[in-house]
C-alpha positions in Angstrom: 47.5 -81.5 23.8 43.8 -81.0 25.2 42.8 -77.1 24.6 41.5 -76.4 28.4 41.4 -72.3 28.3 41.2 -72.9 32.5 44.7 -74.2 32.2 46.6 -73.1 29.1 47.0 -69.5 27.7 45.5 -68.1 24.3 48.7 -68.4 22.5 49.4 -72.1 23.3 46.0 -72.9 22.3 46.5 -70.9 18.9 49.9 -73.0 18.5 48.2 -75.9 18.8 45.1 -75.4 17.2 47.5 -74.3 13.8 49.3 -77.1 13.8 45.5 -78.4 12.0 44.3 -75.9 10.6 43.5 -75.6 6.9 45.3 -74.2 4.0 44.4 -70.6 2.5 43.4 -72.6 -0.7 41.5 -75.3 1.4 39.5 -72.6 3.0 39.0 -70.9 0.0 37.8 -73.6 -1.4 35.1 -74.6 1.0 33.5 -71.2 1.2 33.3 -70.8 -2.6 35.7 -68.8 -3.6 37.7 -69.6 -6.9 40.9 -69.7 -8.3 41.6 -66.0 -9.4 39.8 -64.2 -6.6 42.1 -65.5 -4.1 45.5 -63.8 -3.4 47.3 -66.2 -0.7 49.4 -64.6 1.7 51.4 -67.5 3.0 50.0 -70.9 3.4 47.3 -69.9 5.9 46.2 -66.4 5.2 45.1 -64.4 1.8 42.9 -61.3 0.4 40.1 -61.9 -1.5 39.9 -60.2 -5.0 36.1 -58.4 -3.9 34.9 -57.2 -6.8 35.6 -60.3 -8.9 33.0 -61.8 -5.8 30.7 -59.4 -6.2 30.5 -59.2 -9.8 30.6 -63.6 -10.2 27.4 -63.8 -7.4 25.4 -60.5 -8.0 22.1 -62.4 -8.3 22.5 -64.7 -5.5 20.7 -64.0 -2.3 22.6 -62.5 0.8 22.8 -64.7 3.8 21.6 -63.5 7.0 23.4 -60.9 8.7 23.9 -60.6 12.3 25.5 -58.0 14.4 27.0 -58.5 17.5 27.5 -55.6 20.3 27.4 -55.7 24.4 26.7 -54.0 27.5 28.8 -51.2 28.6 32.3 -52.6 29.0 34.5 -52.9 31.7 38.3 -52.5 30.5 39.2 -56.1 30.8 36.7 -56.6 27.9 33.7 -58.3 27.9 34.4 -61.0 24.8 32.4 -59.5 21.7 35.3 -60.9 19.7 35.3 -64.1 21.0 31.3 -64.6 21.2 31.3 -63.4 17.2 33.9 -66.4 16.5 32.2 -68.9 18.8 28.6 -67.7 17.3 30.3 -68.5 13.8 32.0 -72.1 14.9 28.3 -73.1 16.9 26.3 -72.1 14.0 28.8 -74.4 12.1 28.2 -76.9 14.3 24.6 -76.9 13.1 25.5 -77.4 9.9 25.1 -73.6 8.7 27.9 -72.0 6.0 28.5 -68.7 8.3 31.4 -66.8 8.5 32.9 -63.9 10.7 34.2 -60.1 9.7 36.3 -59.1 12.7 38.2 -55.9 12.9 42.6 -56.2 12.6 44.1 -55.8 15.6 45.9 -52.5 16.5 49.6 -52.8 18.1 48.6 -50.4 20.7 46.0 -52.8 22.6 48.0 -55.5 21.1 51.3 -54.0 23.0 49.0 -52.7 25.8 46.2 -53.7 28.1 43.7 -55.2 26.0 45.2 -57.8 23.7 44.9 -58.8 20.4 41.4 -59.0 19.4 41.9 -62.5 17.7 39.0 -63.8 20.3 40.4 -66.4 23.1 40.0 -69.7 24.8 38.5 -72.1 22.0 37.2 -69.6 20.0 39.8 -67.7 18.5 41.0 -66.7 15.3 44.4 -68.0 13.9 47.0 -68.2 13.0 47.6 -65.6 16.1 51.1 -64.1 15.8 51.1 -63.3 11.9 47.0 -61.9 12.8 48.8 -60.2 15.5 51.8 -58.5 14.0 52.2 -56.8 10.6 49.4 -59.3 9.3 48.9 -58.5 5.4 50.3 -54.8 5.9 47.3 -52.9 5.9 47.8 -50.4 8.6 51.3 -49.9 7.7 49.3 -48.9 4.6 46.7 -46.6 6.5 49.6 -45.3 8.3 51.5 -44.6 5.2 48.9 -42.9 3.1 48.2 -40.7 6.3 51.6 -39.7 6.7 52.2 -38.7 3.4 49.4 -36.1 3.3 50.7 -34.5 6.9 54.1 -34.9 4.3 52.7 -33.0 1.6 50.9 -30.7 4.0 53.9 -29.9 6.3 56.4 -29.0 2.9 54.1 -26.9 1.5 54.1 -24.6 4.5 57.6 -24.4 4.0 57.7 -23.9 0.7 55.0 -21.2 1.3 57.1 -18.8 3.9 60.3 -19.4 1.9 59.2 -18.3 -1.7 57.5 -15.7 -3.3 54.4 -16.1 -5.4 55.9 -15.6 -8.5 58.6 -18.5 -7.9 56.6 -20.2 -5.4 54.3 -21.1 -8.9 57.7 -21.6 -10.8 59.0 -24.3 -9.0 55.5 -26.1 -7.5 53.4 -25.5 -10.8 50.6 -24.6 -8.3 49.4 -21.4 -6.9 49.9 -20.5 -3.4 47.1 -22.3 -1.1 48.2 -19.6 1.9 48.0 -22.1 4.7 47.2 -21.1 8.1 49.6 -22.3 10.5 46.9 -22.1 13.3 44.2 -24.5 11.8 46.2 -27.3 10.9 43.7 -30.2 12.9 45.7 -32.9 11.3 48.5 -34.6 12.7 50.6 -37.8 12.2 49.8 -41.2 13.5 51.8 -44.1 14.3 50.1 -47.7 15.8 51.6 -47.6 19.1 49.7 -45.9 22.5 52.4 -43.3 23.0 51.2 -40.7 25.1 54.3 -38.5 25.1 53.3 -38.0 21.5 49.9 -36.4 22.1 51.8 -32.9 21.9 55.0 -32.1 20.3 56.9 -29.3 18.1 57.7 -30.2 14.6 60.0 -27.7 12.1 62.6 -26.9 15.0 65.1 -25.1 12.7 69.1 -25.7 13.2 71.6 -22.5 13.1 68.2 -20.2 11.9 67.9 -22.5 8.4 64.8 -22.5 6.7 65.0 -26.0 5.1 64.3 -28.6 8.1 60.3 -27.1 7.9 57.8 -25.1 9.3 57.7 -25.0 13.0 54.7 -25.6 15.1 52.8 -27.4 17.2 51.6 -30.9 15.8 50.4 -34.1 17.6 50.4 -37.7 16.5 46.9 -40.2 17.0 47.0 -44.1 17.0 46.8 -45.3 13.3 43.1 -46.8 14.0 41.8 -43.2 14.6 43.4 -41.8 11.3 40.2 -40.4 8.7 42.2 -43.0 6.1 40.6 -45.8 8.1 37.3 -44.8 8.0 37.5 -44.2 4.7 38.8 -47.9 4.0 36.0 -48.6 6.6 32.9 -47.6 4.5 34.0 -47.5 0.6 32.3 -49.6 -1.4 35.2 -50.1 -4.0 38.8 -48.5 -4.9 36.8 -46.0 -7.0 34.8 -44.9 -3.9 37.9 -44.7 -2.3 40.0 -42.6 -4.4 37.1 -39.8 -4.2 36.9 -39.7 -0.5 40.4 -39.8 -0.2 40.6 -36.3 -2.7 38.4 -35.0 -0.2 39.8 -35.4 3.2 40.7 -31.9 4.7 44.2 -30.8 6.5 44.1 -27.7 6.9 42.5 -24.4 6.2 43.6 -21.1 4.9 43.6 -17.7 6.1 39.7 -16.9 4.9 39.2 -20.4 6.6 38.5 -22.1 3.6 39.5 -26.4 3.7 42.6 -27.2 2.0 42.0 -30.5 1.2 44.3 -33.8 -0.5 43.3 -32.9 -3.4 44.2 -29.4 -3.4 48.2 -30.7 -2.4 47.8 -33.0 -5.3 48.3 -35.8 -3.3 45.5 -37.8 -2.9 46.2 -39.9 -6.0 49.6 -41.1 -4.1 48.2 -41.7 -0.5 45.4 -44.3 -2.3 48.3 -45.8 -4.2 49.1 -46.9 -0.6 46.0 -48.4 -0.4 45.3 -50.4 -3.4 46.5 -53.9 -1.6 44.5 -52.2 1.7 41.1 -52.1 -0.1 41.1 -56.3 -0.2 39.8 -58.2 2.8 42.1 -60.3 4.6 40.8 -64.0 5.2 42.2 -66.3 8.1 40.1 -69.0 10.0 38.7 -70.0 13.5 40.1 -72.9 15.3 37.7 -74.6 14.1 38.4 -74.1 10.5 35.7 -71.7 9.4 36.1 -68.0 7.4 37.2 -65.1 9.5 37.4 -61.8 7.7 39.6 -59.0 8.8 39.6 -56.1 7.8 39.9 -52.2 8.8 40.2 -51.4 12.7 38.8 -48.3 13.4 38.3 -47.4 17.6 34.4 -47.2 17.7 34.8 -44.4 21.0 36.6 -42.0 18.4 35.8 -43.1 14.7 33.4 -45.7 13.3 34.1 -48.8 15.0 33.4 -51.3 12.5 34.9 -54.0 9.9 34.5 -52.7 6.8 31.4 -52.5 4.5 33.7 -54.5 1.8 34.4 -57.9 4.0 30.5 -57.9 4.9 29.4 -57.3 1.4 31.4 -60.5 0.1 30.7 -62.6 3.0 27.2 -62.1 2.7 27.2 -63.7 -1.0 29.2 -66.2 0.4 27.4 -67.5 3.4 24.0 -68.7 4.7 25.3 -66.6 8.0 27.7 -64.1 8.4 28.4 -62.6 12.0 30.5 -59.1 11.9 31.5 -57.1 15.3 30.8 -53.3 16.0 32.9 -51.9 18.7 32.2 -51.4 22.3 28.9 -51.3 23.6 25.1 -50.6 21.6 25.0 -47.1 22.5 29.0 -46.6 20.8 29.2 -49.7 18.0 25.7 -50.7 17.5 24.4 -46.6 16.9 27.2 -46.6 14.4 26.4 -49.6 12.6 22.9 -48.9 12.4 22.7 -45.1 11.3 26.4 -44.7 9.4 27.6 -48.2 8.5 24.2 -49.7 7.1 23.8 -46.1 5.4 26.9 -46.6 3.6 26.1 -50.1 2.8 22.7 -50.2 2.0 22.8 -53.6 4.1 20.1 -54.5 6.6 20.7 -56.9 9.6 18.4 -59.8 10.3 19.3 -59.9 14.5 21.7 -58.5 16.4 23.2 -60.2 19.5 24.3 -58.0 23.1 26.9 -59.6 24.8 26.7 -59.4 28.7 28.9 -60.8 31.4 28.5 -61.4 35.3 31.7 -59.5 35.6 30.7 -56.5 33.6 26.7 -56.8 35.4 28.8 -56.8 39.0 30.9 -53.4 37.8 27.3 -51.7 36.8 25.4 -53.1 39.8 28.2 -51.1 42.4 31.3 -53.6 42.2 34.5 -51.2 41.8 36.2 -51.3 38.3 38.5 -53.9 37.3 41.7 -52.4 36.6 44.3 -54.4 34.1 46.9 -56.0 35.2 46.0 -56.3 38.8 43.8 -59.1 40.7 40.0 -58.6 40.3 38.7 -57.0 43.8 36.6 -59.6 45.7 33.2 -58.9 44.6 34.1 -60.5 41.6 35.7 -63.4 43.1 32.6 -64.8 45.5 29.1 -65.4 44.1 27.0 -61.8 44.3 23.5 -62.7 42.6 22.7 -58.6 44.1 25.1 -57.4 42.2 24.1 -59.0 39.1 20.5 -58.4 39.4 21.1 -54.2 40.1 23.5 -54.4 37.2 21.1 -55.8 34.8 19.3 -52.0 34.2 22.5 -51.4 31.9 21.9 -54.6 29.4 18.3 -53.9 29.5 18.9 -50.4 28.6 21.4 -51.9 26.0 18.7 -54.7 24.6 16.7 -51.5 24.3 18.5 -49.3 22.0 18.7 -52.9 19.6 14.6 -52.7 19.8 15.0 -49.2 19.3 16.3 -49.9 15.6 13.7 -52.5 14.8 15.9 -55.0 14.6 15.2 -58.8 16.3 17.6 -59.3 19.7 19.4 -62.1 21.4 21.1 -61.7 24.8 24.2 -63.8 24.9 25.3 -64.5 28.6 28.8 -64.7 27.5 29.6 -67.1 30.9 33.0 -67.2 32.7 34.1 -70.7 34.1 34.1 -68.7 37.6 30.1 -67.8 37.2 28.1 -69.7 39.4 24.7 -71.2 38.3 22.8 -69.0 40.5 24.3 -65.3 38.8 23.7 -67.2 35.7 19.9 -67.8 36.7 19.4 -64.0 37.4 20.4 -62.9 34.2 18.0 -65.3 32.4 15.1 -64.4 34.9 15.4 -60.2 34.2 15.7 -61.0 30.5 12.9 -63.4 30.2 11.1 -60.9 32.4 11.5 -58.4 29.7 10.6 -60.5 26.9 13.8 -60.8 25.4 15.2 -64.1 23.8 18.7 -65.3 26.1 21.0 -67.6 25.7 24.0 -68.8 27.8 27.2 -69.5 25.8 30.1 -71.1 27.1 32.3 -70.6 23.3 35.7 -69.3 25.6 35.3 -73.2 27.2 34.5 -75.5 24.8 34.3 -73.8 21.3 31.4 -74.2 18.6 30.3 -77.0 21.2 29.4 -74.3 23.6 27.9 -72.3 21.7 25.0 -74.1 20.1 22.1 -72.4 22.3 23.4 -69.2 21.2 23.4 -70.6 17.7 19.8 -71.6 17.9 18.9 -68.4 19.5 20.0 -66.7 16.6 18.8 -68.5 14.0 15.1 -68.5 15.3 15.4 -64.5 15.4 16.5 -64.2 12.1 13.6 -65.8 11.5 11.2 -63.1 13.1 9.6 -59.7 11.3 12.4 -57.4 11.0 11.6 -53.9 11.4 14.9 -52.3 10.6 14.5 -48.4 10.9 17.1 -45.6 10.7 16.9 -43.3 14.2 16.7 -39.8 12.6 16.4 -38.6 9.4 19.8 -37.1 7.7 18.1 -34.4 6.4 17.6 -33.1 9.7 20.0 -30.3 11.1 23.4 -32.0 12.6 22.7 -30.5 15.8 19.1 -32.4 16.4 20.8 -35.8 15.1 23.0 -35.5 17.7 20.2 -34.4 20.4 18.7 -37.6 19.2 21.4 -40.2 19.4 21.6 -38.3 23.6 18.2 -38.5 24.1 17.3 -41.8 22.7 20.4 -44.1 22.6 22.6 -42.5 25.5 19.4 -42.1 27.6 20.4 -38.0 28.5 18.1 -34.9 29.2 19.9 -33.3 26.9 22.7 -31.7 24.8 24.8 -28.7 26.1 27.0 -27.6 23.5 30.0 -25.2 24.1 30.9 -22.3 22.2 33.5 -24.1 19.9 31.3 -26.8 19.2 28.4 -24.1 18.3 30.7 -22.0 15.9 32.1 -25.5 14.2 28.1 -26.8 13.6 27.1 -23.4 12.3 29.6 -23.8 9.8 29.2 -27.4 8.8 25.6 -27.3 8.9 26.3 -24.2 6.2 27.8 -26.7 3.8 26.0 -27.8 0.7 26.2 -31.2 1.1 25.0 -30.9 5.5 22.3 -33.1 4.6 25.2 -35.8 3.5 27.1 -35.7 6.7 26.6 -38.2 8.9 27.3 -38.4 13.0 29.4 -40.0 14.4 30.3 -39.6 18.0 32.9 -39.7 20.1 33.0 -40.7 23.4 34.0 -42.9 26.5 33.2 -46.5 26.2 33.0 -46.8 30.1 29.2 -45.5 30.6 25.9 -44.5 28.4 27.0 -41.0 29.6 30.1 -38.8 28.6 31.4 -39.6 32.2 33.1 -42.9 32.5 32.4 -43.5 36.2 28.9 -43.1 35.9 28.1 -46.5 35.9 25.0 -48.4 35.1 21.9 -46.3 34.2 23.3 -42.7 34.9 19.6 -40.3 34.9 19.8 -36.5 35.4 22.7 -35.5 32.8 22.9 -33.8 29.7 25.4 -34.6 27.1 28.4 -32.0 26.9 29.8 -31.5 23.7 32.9 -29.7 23.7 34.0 -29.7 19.9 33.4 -31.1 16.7 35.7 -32.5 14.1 35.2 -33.0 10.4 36.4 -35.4 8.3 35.5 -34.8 5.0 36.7 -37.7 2.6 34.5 -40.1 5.4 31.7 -37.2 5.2 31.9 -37.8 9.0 31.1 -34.7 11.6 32.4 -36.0 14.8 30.8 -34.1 17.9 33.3 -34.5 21.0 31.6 -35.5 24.4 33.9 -35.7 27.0 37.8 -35.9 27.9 38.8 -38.3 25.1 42.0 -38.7 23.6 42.7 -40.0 20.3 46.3 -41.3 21.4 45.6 -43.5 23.8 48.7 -44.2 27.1 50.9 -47.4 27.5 50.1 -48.1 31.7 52.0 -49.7 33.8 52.0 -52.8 33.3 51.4 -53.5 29.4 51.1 -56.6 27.7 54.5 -56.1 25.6 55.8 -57.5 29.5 54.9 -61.0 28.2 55.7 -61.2 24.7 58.8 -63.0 23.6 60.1 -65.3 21.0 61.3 -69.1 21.5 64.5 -68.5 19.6 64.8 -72.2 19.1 61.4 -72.4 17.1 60.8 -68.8 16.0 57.8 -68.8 17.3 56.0 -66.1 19.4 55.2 -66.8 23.1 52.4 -64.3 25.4 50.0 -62.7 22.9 46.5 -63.2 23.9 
């Protein structure tokens, strides 16, 4: 058929668009990868063997490496999956080798509001359904590993209240780690938004019997917020991973002293969960160029990013590689450029901010789209106003890219409703400021549409790159975080509340502070920690309300805001549309 996004749905593009596309071996093959370092998984997906990569090509040049982020999202999404695929097919197009590292989709978006993160229109990742759903198994891996540590966490508070020392050490061959029911931050997780599991009771004992656990209060997160993520995230190797899985913490004691994996003896285990996990996936665009996928971390709670592996190997493999940081600059970008290039030694040659007349309108005073309902009319009819009073929030986003030194490119990620005129604005206030723009139509017409973008980038790769940490980490926590308010967020200020105060005092007491790094949480929906302040908010200071630790990441995770790391199923949730022809097997309404 002819792929017109206008008229046909993501999934019946994907199904046609596979019915072409390249074997795992052919694409392999074509990007330089040989025999033994790639493990199909299929006919059209595989893992690559990384270090086997890295060792073959450790003296050939890295490609460039480009980042893409966006404007302050509204929740429909504002495409920074599908311009990093289109980027990838357009520089293709001009006869480039590039590739993509794209996070894996989680099943609550997926099942939700948001879709599948495979991209859309004709630039999209495939195949969809397999991408989709289960994939290679990796976050029934994450979701494994974490679930045996809250296991091997939960029995030994049994075992704790039910035995003395004496036979306690008998039976366990350990001493008693005198857990304290009342600091146990750590629950389960499971990949599903399920808000009725944000707070439950675990332990509940049958006929007064001591054996069904130790009852208390527990919670479950999505499986994309779990520490083990990060972790797979931002280790190098399977080596860097076992350590920073010993060190994740569950719990405390009574003198309020970590009990960590490795003090359950269980760390060992939960990475034998992960040895498969620690491989990047590789699929392909429609067009039939390298997509790597792998780790999925939420960028509003934990790091946001594909992981430090796929980006490593691409880069040896590729004149360009293209990976995605979650959310918008002040959320993905910060975290990619002060935790993720940290971790990976890596510097980026550009970086590209998506915007779109639809996100421009919500910023400039249109009300918020909501899911599942028909966009309000401001949206509908042209509004060049609109755009032009939004355009404070992607300048302010273009800013924080300056900000690290690093070479920008506006993408106007255009809509097939945008009219010329909106279009024009954008280009004008951008120009204005000096930046370099470029309109890309990838969601229409593919690699074909995106060849300005393409150019765009290539020419800033091509400028003096600056690249510049924002803070020192030998700096207290506290001012890191006043920083990342004052200079990324655009605030007066940090307030923080009592808890948060008595939880820094304490981490910033630790031996290795000066090895922690930041990483914020906070709503996607605005620069502030208030998701209906829209556009520039001015005249607010930051409130942190708590801060979390996760030691095998090294991460300190200062909470701004209501945020939950469970996110809710609404009202009307994609899982609505998804089916199965049962005549053909295959899967029918994933986007």
């Amino acid at each position: 058929m002819t792929l017109d996004p206008t008229k046909h749905p993501d999934w019946k593009i994907a199904q046609d668009a596979e019915s072409r596309m390249k074997t795992i071996e052919v694409l392999a093959s074509e990007m330089g990868l040989e025999g033994p370092e790639l493990l199909p998984y299929g006919h059209y997906m595989g893992k690559v063997e990384q270090q086997a990569v890295l060792r073959r090509l450790e003296n050939r040049p890295n490609g460039k490496y480009i980042d893409v982020t966006a404007i302050t999202p509204t929740p429909l999404g504002e495409g920074k999956s599908t311009t990093t695929i289109g980027l990838v097919q357009g520089l293709a197009r001009r006869g480039q080798r590039s590739s993509a590292a794209i996070r894996q989709p989680s099943g609550g978006p997926t099942m939700g509001m948001k879709g599948s993160a495979a991209g859309g229109g004709l630039s999209q990742c495939i195949p969809l359904t397999p991408y989709s759903l289960n994939f290679t198994g990796d976050l029934h891996a994450v979701g494994a590993a974490h679930n045996l540590g809250m296991t091997a966490l939960t029995a030994r508070m049994q075992h704790e209240r039910n035995y003395d020392d004496a036979t306690l050490e008998k039976l366990s061959g350990m001493a008693r780690l005198n857990i304290d029911p009342t600091r146990v931050n750590t629950g389960w997780v499971m990949d599903f938004c399920v808000q009725a599991l944000r707070n439950i009771i675990i332990g509940i004992e049958d006929d007064g019997r001591r054996n069904d656990g130790f009852m208390m209060r527990s919670h479950f997160d999505i499986t994309v917020a779990s520490e083990v993520m990060c972790i797979l995230s931002i280790a190098r190797d399977l080596a860097d991973l076992r350590e920073r899985m010993g060190r994740m913490v569950l719990a405390h004691d009574r003198n309020g002293k970590p009990v960590t994996t490795s003090d359950l003896g269980v760390a060992g285990a939960m990475t034998a969960w992960l040895v498969e996990a620690v491989k990047p996936n590789l699929i392909q665009t429609i067009e039939g160029q390298p997509v790597f996928v792998h780790t999925g971390p939420f960028a509003n709670i934990a790091l946001g990013q594909s992981s430090v592996i796929a980006d490593r190997v691409a880069l040896k493999l590729s004149d360009y590689h293209v990976t995605e940081s979650g959310f918008a600059s002040e959320m993905g970008y910060e975290k990619f450029w002060n935790l993720k290039c940290h971790y990976s030694g890596l510097t980026p040659d550009a970086a590209v901010v998506v915007a779109t007349v639809r996100a421009l309108k919500n910023h400039g005073g249109a009300p918020q789209p909501k899911p599942g309902q028909p966009l309000p009319e401001a949206y509908t009819r042209e509004d060049v106003g609109l755009v032009e009073a939004g355009c404070a929030n992607l300048l302010h986003h273009l800013g924080v890219v300056r900000r690290s030194g690093v070479p920008a490119v506006v993408c106007i990620n255009k809509f097939h409703t945008d009219t010329k005129a909106e279009v024009d604005a954008i280009r004008r206030i951008c120009e204005q400021a000096g930046a370099r723009v470029a309109l890309s139509e990838h969601w229409e017409k593919g690699g074909n549409g995106a060849l300005e973008l393409a150019d765009a980038v290539m020419d800033a790769c091509k400028e003096k790159n600056e690249f510049r940490p924002l803070y020192d980490w030998k700096q207290p926590i506290a001012a890191r975080i006043e920083s990342i308010a004052r200079e990324v967020y655009g605030a007066d200020g940090v307030e923080f509340e009592s808890l948060a105060l008595q939880r820094l005092k304490s981490l910033q007491e630790r031996p290795d502070a000066d090895n922690l790094g930041v990483c914020m949480v906070k709503t996607q929906y605005s620069l502030s920690d208030n998701p209906a302040l829209k556009g520039v908010p001015t005249g607010w200071k930051l409130n942190v309300r708590d801060v979390l630790f996760f030691g095998g990441a090294g991460l300190v995770a200062p909470v701004a805001g209501d945020i939950s790391l469970m996110p809710g199923t609404g009202s009307r949730p994609s899982f609505r549309n998804i089916d199965v022809d049962v005549e053909t097997g295959k899967v029918t309404g994933l986007f």
